[in-house]
C-alpha positions as CSV (number, residue, x, y, z in Angstrom):
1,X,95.3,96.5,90.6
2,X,92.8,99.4,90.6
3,X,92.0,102.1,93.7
4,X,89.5,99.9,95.1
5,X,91.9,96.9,95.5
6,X,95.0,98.7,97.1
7,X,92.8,100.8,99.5
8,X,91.5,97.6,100.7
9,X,95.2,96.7,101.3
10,X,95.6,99.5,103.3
11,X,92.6,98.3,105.4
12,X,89.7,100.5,104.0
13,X,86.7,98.6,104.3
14,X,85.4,99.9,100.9
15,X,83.0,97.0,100.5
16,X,81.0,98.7,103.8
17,X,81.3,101.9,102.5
18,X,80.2,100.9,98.9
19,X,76.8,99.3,100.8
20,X,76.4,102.8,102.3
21,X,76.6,104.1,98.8
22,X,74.5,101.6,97.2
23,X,77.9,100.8,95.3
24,X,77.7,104.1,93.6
25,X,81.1,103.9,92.5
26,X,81.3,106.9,90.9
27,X,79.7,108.9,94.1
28,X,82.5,107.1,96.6
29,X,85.4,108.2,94.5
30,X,84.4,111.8,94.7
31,X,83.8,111.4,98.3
32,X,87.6,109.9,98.9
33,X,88.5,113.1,96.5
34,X,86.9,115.4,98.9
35,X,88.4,113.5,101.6
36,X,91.8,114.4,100.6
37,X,90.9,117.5,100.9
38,X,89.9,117.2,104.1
39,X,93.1,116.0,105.3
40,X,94.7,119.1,103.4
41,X,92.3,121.5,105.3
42,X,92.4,119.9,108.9
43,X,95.8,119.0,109.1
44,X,96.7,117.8,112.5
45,X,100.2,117.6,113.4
46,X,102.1,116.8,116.4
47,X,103.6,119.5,117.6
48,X,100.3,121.0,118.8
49,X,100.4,123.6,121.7
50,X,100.3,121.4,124.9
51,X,98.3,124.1,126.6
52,X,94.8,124.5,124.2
53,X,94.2,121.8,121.8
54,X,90.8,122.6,121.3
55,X,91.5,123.4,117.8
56,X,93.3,120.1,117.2
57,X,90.5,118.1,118.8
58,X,87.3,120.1,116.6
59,X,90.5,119.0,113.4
60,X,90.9,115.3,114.6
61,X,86.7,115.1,115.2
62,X,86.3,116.9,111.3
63,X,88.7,113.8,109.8
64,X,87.4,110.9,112.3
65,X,83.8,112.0,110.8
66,X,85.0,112.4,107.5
67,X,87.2,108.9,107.3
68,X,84.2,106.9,108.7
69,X,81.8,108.1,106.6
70,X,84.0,106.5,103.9
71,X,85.1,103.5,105.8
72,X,88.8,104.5,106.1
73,X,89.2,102.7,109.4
74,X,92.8,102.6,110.0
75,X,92.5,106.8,109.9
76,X,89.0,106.5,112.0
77,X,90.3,104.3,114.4
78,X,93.4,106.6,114.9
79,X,91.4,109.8,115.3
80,X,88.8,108.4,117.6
81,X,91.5,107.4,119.9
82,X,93.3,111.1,119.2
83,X,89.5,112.6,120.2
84,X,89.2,110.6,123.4
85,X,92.9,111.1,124.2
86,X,92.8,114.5,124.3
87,X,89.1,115.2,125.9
88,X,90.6,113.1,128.6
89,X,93.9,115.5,128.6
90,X,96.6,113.2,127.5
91,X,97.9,115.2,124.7
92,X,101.1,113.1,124.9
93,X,99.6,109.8,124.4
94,X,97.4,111.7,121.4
95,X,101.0,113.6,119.9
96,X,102.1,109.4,119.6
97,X,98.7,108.4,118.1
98,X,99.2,111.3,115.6
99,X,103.1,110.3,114.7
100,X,101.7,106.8,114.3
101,X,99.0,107.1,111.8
102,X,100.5,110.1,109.9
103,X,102.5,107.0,107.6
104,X,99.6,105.0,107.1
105,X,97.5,108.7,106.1
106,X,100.1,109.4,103.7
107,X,99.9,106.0,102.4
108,X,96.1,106.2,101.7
109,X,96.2,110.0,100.7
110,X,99.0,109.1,97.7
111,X,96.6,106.2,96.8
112,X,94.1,107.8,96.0
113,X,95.3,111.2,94.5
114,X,96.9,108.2,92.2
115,X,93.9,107.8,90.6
116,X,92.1,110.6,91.1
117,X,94.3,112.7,88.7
């Protein structure tokens, strides 16, 4: 089983994203390399300050843009829902969307730096 196959197991429509690409192969595995990056850089935890999560919503909009550009929908869906959450001020709701789909990010994140080394 290669990358392609097990981030379709993890739900990654990488058959949509590959259309997008014009199945430049080569092109989209970069992309998911820079997307890991991403993650790295934008980290949202949490334990965010309850008070001013302006921060964490411009970090949660940088990865939902970033993961559905690439068609990794469990991690879009997630941080669309973490965006609307907290414009909406229900950073508790968002803190339990984050602890959800941190797993699942981790999951997809040590898939592909798998192959990517």
């Amino acid at each position: 089983m290669g990358l392609f196959d097990e981030l379709k197991e993890l739900g990654v429509d990488v058959d949509g994203a590959m259309r997008r690409l014009n199945n430049n192969q080569a092109l989209y595995q970069r992309l998911l390399n820079t997307f890991t990056k991403t993650i790295q850089e934008y980290q949202v935890q949490p334990d965010f300050d309850g008070s001013n999560y302006s921060e964490i919503i411009e970090k949660a909009h940088a990865i939902k843009g970033t993961s559905g550009n690439l068609s990794i929908m469990p991690i879009y869906e997630s941080y669309t829902k973490i965006v609307d959450l907290l414009r909406k001020d229900d950073p508790e709701s968002a803190r339990d969307e984050i602890k959800n789909i941190l797993p699942v990010q981790e999951k997809i994140i040590d898939c592909i730096k798998k192959y990517m080394q």
